[in-house]
C-alpha positions as CSV (number, residue, x, y, z in Angstrom):
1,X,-15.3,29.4,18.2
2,X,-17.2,26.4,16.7
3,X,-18.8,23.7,19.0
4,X,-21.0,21.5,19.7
5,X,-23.3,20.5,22.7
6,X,-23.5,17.1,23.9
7,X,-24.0,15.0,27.0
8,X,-24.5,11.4,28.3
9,X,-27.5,11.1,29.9
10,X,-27.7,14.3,31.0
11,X,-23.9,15.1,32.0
12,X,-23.8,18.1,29.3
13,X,-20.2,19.3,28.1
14,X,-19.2,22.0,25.4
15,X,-17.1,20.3,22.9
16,X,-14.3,22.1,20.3
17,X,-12.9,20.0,17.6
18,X,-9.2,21.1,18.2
19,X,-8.3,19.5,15.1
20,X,-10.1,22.5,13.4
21,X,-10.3,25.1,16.2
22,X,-7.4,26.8,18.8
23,X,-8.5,27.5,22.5
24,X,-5.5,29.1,24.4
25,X,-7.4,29.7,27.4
26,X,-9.3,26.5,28.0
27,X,-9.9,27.3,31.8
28,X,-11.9,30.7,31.5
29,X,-13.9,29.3,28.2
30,X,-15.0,26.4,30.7
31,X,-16.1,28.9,33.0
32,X,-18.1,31.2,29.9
33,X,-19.6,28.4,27.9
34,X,-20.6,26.6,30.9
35,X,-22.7,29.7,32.9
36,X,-25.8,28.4,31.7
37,X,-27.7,32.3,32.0
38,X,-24.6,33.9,29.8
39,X,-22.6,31.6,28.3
40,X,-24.3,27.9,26.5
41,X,-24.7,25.8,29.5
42,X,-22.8,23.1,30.5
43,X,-21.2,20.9,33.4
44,X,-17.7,21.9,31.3
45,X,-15.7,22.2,28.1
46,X,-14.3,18.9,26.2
47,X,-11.7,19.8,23.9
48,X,-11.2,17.1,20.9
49,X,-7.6,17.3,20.0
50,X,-4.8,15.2,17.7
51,X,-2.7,12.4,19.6
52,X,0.1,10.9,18.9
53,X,-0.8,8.2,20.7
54,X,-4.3,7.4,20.2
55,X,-7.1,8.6,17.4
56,X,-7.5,11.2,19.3
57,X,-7.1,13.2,22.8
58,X,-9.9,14.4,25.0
59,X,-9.0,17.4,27.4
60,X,-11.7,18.2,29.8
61,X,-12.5,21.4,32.0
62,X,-15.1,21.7,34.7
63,X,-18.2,24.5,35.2
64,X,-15.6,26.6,37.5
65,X,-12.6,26.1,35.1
66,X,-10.7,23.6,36.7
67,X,-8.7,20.6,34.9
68,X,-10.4,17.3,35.0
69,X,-8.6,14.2,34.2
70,X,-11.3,11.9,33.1
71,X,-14.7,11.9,32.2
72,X,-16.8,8.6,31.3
73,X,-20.1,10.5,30.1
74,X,-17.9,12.6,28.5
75,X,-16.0,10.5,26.6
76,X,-18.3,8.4,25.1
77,X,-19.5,12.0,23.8
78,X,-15.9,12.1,22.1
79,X,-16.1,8.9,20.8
80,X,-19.7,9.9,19.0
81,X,-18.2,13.2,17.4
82,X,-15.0,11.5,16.2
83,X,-17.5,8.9,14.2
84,X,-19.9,11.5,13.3
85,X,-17.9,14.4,12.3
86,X,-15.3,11.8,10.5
87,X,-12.2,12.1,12.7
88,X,-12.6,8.3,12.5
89,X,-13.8,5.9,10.1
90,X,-13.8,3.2,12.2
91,X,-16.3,1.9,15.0
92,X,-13.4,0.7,17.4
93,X,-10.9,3.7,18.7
94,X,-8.4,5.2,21.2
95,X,-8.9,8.3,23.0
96,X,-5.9,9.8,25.2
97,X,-7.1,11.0,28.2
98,X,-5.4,12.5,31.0
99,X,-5.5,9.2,32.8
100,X,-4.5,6.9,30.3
101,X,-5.5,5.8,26.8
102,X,-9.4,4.4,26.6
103,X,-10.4,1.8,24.3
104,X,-13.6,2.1,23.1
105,X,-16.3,0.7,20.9
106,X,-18.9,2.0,18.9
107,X,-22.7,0.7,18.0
108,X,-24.6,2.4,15.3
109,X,-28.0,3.7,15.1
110,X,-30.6,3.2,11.9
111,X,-29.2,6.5,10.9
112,X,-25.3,5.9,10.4
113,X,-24.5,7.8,13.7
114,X,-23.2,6.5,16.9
115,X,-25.9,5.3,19.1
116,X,-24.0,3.4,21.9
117,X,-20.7,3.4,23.2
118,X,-19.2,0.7,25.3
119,X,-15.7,1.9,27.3
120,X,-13.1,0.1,28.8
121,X,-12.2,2.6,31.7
122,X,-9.5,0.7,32.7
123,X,-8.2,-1.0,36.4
124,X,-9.6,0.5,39.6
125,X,-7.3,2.0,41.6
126,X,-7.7,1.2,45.0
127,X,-5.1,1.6,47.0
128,X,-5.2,4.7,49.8
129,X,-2.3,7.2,49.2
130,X,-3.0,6.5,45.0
131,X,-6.4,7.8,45.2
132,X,-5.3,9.8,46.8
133,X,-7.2,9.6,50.5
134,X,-5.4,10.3,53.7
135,X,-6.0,6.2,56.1
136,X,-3.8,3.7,57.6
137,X,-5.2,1.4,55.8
138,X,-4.2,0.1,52.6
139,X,-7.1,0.4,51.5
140,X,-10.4,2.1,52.5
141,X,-13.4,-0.3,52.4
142,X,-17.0,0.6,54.5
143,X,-14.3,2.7,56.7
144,X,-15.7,5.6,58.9
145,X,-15.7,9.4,57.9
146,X,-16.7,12.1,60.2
147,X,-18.2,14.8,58.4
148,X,-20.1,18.0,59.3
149,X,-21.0,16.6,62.9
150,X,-22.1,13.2,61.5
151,X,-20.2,9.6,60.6
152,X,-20.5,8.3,57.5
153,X,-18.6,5.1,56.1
154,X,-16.6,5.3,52.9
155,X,-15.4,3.3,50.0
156,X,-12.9,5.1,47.5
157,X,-11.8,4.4,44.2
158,X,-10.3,6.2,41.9
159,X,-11.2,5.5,38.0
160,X,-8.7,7.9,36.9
161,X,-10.1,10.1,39.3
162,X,-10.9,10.1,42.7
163,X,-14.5,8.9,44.4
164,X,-15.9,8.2,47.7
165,X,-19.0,6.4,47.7
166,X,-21.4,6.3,50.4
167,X,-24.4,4.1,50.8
168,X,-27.8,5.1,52.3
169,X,-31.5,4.0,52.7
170,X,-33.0,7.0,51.0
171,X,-31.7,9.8,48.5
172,X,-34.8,11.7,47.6
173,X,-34.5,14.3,50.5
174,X,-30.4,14.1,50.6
175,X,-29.3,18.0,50.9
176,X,-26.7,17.0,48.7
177,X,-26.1,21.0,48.2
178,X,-25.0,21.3,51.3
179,X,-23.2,17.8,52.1
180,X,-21.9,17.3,49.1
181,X,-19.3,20.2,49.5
182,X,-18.2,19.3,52.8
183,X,-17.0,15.8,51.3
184,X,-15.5,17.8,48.0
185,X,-13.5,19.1,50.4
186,X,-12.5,17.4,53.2
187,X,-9.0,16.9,54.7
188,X,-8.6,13.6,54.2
189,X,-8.8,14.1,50.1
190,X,-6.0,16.0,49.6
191,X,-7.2,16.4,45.6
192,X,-11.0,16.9,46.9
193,X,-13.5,13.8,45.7
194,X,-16.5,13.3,43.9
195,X,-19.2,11.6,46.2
196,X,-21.5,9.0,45.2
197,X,-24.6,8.5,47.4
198,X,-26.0,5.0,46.5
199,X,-28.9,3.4,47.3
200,X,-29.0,-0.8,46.6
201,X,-32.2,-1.2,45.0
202,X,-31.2,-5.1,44.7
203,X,-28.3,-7.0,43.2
204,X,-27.8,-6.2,40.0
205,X,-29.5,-2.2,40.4
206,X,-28.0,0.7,41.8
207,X,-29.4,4.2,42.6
208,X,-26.7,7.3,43.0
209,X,-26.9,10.8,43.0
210,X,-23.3,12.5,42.5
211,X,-21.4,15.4,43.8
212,X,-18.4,16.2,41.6
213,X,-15.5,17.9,42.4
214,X,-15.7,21.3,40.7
215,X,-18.7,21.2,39.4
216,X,-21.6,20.0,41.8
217,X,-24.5,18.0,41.5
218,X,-24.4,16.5,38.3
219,X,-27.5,14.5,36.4
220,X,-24.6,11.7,35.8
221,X,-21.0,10.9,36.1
222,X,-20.1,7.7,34.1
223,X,-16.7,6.9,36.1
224,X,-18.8,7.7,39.3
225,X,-21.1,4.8,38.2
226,X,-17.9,2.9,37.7
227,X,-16.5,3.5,41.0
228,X,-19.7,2.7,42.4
229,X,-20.2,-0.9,40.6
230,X,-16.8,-1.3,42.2
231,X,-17.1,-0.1,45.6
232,X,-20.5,-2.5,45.4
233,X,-18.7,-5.5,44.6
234,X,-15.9,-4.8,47.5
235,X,-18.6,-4.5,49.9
236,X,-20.9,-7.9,48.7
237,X,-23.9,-6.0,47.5
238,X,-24.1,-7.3,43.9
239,X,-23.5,-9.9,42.8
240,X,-19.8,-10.5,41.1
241,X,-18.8,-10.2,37.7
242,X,-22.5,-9.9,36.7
243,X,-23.2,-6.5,34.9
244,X,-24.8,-3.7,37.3
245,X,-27.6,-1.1,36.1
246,X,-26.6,1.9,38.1
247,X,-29.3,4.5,37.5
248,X,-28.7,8.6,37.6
249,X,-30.7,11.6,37.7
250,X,-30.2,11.5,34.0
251,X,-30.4,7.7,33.0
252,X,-28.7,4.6,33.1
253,X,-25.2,2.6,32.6
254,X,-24.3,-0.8,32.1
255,X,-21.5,-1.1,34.0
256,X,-19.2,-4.8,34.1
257,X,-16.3,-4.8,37.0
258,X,-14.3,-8.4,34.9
259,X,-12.5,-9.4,38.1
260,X,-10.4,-11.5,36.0
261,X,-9.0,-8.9,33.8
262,X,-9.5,-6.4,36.4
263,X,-10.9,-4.1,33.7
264,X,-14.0,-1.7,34.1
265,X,-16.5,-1.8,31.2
266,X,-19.4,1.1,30.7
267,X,-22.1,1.0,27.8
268,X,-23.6,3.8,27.4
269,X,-25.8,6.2,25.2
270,X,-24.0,9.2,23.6
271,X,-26.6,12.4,22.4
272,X,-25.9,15.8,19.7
273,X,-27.8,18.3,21.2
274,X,-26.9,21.1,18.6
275,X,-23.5,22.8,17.2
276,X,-23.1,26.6,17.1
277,X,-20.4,29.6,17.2
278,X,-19.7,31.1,20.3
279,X,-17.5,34.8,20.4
280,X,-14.7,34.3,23.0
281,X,-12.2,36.3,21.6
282,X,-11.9,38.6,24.9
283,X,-11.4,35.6,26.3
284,X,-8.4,34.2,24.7
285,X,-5.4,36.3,26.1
């Protein structure tokens, strides 16, 4: 199996160009390729396939196999190998994603190759039982979580999928090996969530660190940031319809909540770490 390595500041995937290649057992090649002792090392496995309804479709695994139904690191990745490999020959596209169709657009380096890519992820969903999370309220805004002995207060969004975000004063000693589980999967998410654990720097910067469903601490998770520009608006800590720096373990995003169009913008770099072959035929059964 061709592929190639890639990630978004930091949040690393394994991607197949399906329009070349056949993977019939997506889930356990996500759980090879991504062993980072045996297999290449990655948070997951992005396959690049052809859509009918866009330029092309991106279908995403996590580390421990898993189905994941959107990735903003990792589509911005997509949209880079589409340009670069010439899937596209254009610097605006469509990629279908298991949550929808993303619109995306393209800025070019010195050397002909995407540099940048700028995403329109789409409305937040914010409403309880479509995130899903288990409230009585419609929707669930600074609203108290007990977890693991202590209470924490909540925002969730989903961006296609489904975040908590949780603000605190500090997040260079979080255990977020042992907390972060405990929130993946907690009764009230009956899908399990990905938890952001902000810090407001001021009102247009963010800190997070992020645990994602399936796959752990990650060094970013671009609709996390999303969800956390959101979340930050909803609760008056930056300032509205201004773009928010939200920096991760691995970098930062641009991200713009439009409030007016109700549309979520990320820019965003996009990095090639290499291509290879990979054997996985006793895989593919």
């Amino acid at each position: 199996m061709k592929f190639t390595k890639m990630h978004g500041i930091g949040n690393d995937y394994v991607y197949v160009n399906c329009f070349e290649e056949a993977v019939s057992n997506p889930s356990a090649v996500a759980k090879f390729v991504s062993d980072r002792h045996f297999g290449i090392g990655s948070d997951g496995l992005i396959l690049i396939k052809p859509s009918d309804i866009a330029d092309c479709e991106m279908d995403m695994y996590n580390l421990d196999g898993s189905q994941g139904a959107m990735c903003g690191n990792g589509i911005r990745c997509v949209a880079k190998y589409a340009y670069d490999y010439g899937i596209v020959n254009k610097t605006s596209i469509s990629v279908a994603t298991k949550s929808g169709i993303k619109y995306l657009d393209l800025t070019l380096g010195k050397d002909g190759k995407v540099a940048l890519v700028k995403v329109n992820m789409g409305a937040p969903i914010l409403t309880s039982r479509q995130i899903p999370v288990v409230s009585t309220k419609e929707q669930v805004i600074n609203e108290p979580l007990h977890v693991d002995g202590e209470t924490y207060h909540i925002t969730a969004v989903s961006m296609g999928n489904p975040h908590a975000i949780v603000y605190m004063d500090e997040l260079k000693n979080l255990d977020i090996e042992k907390l972060g589980p405990k929130f993946e999967n907690h009764i009230n998410f009956p899908d399990r969530i990905n938890t952001e654990f902000v810090k407001v720097i001021d009102r247009h910067t963010l800190q997070m660190r992020v645990w994602e469903r399936g796959s752990g601490e990650t060094l970013a998770c671009g609709t996390g940031a999303c969800a956390v520009a959101v979340a930050s608006t909803l609760n008056g800590l930056v300032d509205e319809d201004k773009p928010v720096t939200v920096k991760l373990l691995g970098g930062d995003l641009q991200i713009l909540w439009n409030r007016q169009e109700n549309l979520v913008y990320m820019t965003g770099p996009a990095t090639t770490v290499f291509d290879g072959e990979i054997d996985v035929s006793s895989l593919e059964k």
